[in-house]
C-alpha positions in Angstrom: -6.6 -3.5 -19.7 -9.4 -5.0 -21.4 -10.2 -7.0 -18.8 -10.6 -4.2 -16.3 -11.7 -0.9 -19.0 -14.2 -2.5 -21.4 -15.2 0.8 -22.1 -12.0 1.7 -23.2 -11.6 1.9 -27.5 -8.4 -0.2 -28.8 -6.6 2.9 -29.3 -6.7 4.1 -25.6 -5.5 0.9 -24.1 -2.5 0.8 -27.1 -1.6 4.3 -25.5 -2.1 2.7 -21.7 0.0 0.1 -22.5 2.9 2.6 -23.5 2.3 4.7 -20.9 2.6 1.8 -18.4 6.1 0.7 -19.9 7.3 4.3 -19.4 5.9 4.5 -16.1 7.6 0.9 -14.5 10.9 2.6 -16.8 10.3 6.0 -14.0 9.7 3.8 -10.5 13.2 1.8 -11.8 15.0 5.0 -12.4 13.8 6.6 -9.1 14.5 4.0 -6.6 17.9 5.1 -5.9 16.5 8.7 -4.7 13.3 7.2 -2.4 16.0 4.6 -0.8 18.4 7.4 -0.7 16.8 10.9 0.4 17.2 12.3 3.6 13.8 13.9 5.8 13.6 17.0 4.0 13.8 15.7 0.4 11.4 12.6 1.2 9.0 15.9 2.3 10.0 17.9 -0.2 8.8 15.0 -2.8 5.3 14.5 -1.2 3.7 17.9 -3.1 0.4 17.8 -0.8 2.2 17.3 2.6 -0.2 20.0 4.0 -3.5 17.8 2.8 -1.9 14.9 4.2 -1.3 16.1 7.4 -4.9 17.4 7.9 -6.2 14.1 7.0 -4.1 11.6 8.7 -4.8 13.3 11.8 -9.0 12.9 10.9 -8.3 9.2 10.5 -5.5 8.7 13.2 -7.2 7.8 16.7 -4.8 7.7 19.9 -7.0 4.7 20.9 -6.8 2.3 18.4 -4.3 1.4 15.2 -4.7 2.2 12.3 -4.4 -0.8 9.5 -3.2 0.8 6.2 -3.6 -0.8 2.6 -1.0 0.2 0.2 -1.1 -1.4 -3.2 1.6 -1.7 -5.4 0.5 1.6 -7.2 3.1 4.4 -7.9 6.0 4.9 -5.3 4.7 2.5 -2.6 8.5 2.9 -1.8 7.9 6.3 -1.2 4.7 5.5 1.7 7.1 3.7 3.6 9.6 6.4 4.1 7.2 9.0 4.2 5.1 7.8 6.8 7.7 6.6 8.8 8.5 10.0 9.4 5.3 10.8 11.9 5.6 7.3 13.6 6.7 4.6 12.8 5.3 2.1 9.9 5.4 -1.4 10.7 5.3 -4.1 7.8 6.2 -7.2 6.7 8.5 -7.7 3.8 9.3 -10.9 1.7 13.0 -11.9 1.5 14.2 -11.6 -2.0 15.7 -14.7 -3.3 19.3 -12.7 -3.3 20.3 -13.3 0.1 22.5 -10.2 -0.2 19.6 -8.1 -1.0 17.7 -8.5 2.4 19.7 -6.5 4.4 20.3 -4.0 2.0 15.9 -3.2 1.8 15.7 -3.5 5.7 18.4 -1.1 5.9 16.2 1.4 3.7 12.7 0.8 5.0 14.0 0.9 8.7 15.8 4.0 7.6 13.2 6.7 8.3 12.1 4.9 11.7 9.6 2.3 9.7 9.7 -1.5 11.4 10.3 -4.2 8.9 8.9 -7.7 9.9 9.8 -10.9 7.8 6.5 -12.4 6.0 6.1 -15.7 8.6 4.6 -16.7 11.4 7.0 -14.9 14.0 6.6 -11.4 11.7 2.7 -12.0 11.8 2.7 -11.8 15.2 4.8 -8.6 15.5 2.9 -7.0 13.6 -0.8 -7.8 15.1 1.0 -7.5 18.4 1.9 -3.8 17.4 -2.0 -3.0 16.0 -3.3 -3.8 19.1 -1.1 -1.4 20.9 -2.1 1.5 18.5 0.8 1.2 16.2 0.4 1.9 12.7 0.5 -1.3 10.3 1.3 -1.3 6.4 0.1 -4.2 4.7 0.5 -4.8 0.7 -3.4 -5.9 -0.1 -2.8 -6.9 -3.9 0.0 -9.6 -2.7 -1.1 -12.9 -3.8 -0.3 -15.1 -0.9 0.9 -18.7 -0.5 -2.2 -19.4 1.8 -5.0 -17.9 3.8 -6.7 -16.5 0.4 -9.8 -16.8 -1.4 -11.0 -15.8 -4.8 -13.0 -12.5 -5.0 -13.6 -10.1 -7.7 -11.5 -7.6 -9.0 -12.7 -5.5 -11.9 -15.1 -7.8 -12.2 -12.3 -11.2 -12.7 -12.4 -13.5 -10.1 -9.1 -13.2 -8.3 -6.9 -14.7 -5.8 -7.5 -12.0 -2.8 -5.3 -12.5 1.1 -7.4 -12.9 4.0 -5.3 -11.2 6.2 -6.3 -7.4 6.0 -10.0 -8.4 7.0 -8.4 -10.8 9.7 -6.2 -8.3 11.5 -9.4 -5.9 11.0 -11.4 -8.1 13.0 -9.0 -9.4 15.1 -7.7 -5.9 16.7 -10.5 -3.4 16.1 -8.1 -1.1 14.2 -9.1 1.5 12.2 -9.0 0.9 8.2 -7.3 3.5 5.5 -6.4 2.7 1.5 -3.1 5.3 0.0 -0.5 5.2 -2.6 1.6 7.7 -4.2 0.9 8.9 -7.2 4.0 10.1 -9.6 3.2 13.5 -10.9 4.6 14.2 -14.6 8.0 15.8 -15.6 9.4 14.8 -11.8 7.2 17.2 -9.7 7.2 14.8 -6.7 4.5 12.9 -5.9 0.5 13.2 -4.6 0.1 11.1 -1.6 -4.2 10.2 -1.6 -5.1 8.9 1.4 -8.6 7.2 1.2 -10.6 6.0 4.4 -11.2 2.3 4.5 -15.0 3.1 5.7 -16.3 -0.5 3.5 -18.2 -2.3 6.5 -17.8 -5.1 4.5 -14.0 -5.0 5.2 -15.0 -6.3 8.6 -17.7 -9.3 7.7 -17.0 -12.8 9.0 -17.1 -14.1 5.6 -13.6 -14.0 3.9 -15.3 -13.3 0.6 -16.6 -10.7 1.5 -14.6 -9.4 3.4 -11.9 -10.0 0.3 -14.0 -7.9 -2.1 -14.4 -5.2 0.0 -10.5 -5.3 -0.2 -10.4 -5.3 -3.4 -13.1 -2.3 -4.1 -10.4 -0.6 -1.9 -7.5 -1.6 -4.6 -9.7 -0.6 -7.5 -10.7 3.1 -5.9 -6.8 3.7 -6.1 -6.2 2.3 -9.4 -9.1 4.4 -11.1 -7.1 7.7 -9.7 -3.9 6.7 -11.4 -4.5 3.3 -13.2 -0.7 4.0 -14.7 
């Protein structure tokens, strides 16, 4: 936090840093409902479905896919489901180093008609496969990847930033869109932004730039809800 808010006093980033325990102690607590509900409660917990709707369509083209960038930020459980309901989502995941596990989040994210793609070489090519034919792509930018990344800023720090996004940009002519949901307080559901990846520097030959522009994505999200 002080990296990112210099401008913030002590005192505000002593009550940030509470806030953020209490928040990670809500997305634990919740999980079971996101992997759980049914349809009508995953729209029933979106609170601005109406707002949504309008604006996916603005940014959803029939003749080309569209490449979203969902950061861990809030219930980014939640975008999977919820999405999933229109068309489907397809995404890579990482297997979790409890074998047991894997099936168990396929299961969920496939649930609501998303795809779910292993993180290789084989799921890679699902997934660009499915852009180019107009599908609609998930991607987690703020993943820190065992390759194919350079360093670009982030709040200003240097930081380790995936090439992909920019790649699969370039690579498919898809359109571009940032999103996460944002939990509203005493369990009213959640606000879904949806925030058009318009950055021309998303698409630049040069990885670093290309990277930053990702990043300026990640950091319009977090300054809605940086909790």
């Amino acid at each position: 936090l002080r990296l990112c808010f210099p401008e913030q006093s002590p005192s505000e980033r002593a009550r940030g840093v509470r806030r953020s325990f209490v928040e990670t102690g809500k997305q634990l607590l919740e999980l079971g409902i996101l992997w759980n509900a049914g349809p009508e409660r995953l729209r029933r917990l979106v609170r601005n479905r109406d707002s949504v709707d309008r604006t996916y369509a603005g940014l959803r083209r029939t003749d080309r896919g569209l490449l979203l960038a969902a950061p861990h930020l809030g219930a980014w459980e939640l975008v999977n489901r919820y999405l999933s309901l229109t068309e489907p989502l397809h995404s890579l995941y990482r297997p979790p180093r409890q074998s047991w596990l894997e099936p168990v989040l396929v299961r969920v994210r496939e649930s609501s008609g998303g795809v779910s793609q292993p993180a290789n070489t084989r799921g890679l090519r699902a997934l660009l496969k499915a852009l180019r034919n107009g599908a609609l792509v998930g991607i987690l930018p703020d993943q820190v990847p065992r390759e194919r990344f350079v360093f670009a800023p982030f709040f200003n720090q240097p930081a380790a930033t995936m090439t992909l996004y920019g790649e699969m940009l370039r690579r498919t002519g898809a359109d571009s869109v940032f999103l996460f949901c944002e939990r509203l307080p005493f369990g009213r559901g959640f606000h879904l932004h949806l925030l058009p990846g318009d950055d021309p520097g998303l698409t630049d030959d040069d990885p670093v730039t290309a990277a930053r522009a990702v990043n300026r994505g990640v950091e319009r999200c977090v300054r809605l809800a940086p909790l």
